[in-house]
C-alpha positions in Angstrom: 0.0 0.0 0.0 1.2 3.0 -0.6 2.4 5.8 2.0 0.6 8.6 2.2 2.7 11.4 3.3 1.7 13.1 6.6 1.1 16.9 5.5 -1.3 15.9 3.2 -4.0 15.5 5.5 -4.7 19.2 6.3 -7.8 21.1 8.4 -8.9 23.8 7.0 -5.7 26.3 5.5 -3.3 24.2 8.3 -1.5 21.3 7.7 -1.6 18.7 11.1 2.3 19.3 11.5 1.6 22.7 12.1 -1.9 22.5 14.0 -0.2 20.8 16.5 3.0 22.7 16.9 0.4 26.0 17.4 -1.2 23.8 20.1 1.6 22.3 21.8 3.1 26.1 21.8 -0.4 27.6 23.5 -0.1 24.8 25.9 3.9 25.7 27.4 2.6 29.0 27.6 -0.2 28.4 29.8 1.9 26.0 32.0 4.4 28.4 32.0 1.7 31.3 33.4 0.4 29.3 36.0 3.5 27.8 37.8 5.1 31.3 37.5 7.0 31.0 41.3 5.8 33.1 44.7 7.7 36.2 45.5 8.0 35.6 48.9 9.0 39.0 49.8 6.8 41.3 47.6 6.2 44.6 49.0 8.7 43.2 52.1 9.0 46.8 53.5 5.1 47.7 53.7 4.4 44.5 55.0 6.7 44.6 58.1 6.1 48.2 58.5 2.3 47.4 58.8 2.9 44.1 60.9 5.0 45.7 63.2 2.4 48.7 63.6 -0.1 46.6 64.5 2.1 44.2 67.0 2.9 47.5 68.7 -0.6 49.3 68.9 -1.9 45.8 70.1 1.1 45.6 72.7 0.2 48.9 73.8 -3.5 48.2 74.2 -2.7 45.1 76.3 -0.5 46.8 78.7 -2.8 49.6 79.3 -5.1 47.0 80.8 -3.0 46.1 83.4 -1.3 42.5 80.9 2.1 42.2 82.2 3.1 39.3 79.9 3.7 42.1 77.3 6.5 44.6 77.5 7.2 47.3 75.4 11.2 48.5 75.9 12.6 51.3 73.9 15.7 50.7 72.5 18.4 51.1 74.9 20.3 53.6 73.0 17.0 56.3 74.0 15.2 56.7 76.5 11.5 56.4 76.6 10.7 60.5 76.0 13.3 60.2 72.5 11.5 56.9 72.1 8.1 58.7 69.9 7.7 56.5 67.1 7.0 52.2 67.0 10.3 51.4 65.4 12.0 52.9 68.4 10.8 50.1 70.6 11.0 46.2 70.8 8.1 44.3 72.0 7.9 41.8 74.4 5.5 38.7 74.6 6.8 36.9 78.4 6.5 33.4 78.3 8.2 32.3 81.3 9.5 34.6 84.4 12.6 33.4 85.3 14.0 33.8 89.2 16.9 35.8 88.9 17.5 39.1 90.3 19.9 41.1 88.4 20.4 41.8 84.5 23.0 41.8 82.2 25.5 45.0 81.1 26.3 46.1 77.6 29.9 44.9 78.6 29.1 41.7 79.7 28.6 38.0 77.9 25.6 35.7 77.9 24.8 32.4 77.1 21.5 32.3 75.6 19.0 29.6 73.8 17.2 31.2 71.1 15.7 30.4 67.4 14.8 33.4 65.1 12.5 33.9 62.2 10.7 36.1 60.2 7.5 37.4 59.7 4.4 35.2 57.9 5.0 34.7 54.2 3.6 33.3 51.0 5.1 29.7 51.8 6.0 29.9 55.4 2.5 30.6 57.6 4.8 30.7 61.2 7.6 32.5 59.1 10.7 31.0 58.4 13.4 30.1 60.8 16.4 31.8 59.8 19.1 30.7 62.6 18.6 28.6 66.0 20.8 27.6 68.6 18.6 24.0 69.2 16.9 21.5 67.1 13.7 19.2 68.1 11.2 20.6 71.0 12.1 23.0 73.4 14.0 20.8 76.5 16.4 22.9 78.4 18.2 19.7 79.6 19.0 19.2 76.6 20.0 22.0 74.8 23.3 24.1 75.1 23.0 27.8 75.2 25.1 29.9 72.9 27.7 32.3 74.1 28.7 35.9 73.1 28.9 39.3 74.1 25.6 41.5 74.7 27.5 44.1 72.7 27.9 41.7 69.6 24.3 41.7 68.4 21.9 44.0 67.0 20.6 47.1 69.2 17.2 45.1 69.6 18.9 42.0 70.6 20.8 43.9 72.9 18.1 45.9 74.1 15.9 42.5 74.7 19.6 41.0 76.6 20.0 44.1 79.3 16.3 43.6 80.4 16.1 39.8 81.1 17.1 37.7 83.9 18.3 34.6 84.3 15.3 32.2 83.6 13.2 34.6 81.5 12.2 33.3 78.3 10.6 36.0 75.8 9.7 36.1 72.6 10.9 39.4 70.9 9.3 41.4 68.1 12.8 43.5 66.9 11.9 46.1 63.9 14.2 46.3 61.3 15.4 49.6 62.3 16.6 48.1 65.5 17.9 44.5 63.1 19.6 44.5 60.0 18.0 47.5 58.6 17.4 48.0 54.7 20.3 45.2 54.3 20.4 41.5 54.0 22.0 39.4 56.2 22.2 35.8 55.3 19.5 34.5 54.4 17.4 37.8 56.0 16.5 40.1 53.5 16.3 43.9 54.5 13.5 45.6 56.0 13.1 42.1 58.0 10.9 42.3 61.4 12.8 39.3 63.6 11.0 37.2 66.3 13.1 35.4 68.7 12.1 32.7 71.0 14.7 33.9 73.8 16.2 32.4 76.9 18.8 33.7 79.1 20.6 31.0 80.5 23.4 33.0 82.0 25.6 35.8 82.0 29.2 36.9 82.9 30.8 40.4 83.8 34.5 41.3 82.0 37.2 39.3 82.9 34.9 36.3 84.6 36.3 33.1 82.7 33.4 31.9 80.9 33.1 28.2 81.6 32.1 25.2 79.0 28.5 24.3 79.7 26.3 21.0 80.1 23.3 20.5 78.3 21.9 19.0 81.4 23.0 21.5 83.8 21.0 23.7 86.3 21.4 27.7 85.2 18.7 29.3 87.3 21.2 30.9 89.8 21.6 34.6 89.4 24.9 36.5 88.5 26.2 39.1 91.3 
């Protein structure tokens, strides 16, 4: 039988060869419209500005009533009559009181358990978790605080640091005037709120030898 050569058959003014190369081209670029990827950080500066805003306000509401899990701590570099605008301040959620009595300085060190993240975002609804000092549930007799100096970190860190005791554990709400700013930092991009889940576990003045620690270890005692 004899063959009958494929662009023969035709539909209308198209032959089938290039029907379906008009198809198969209308198909990639539908696919290629819907799985376009998520911006995970559109309009990054509005939305933390906004998120922050409201944290604060909401903060502020809750202390009025008398709530003294929440804090609101102006950054340590002003004091609270410079302090006038939101991104001047931290906020404070306490989850835990802790039982020590005194603080730690600017000059001093601290060993501290804590795990960071970000705001709420297209593909992370807790935010992501950009840098933590455990892994697996939170078990203080088995974790291992991290050391460095109070004066290492950012002023919101810091500010967070020089207010806690030994014991406390807080979760922090730092805005990104009092982070990294407009820069990125890792994987952080600017104009990043931060939320720590913060313990202090201890702290030591200048010139104290700072001893190795055991994840199993008691760390309530207070500092003189």
């Amino acid at each position: 039988m004899t063959r009958i050569p494929l662009h023969t058959f035709s539909i209308g003014r198209h032959s089938l060869p290039a029907l379906l190369i008009l198809l198969v081209g209308a198909l990639v670029v539908s696919c290629s419209e819907s799985s376009s990827e998520v911006d995970e950080y559109a309009d990054w500066q509005e939305k933390n500005t906004q998120w922050f805003n409201n944290l604060y306000n909401s903060a502020k509401q809750k202390v009025a009533t008398g709530d003294n899990t929440w804090k609101i701590l102006p950054v340590y570099l002003l004091n609270e009559t410079a302090a006038t605008n939101p991104e001047d301040h931290i906020v404070v959620h306490v989850l835990k009181e802790g039982e020590g009595s005194g603080c730690p300085f600017y000059t001093d060190s601290v060993r501290v358990h804590y795990r960071g993240r970000l705001i709420p975002s297209p593909s992370y609804a807790e935010g992501l978790v950009f840098d933590q000092s455990w892994t697996g549930d939170y078990n203080l007799r088995q974790m291992t605080p991290t050391k460095f100096a109070v004066a290492s970190v950012t002023t919101g860190f810091t500010t967070a640091l020089i207010n806690m005791h030994i014991g406390d554990r807080w979760e922090v709400y730092i805005p990104y005037a009092l982070a990294y700013g407009t820069n990125q930092s890792g994987t952080v991009p600017g104009y990043s709120t931060l939320i720590f889940d913060l313990t202090l576990a201890a702290y030591y003045h200048p010139g104290v030898v700072v001893p190795d620690w055991k994840a199993n270890e008691s760390f309530w005692e207070p500092e003189d």
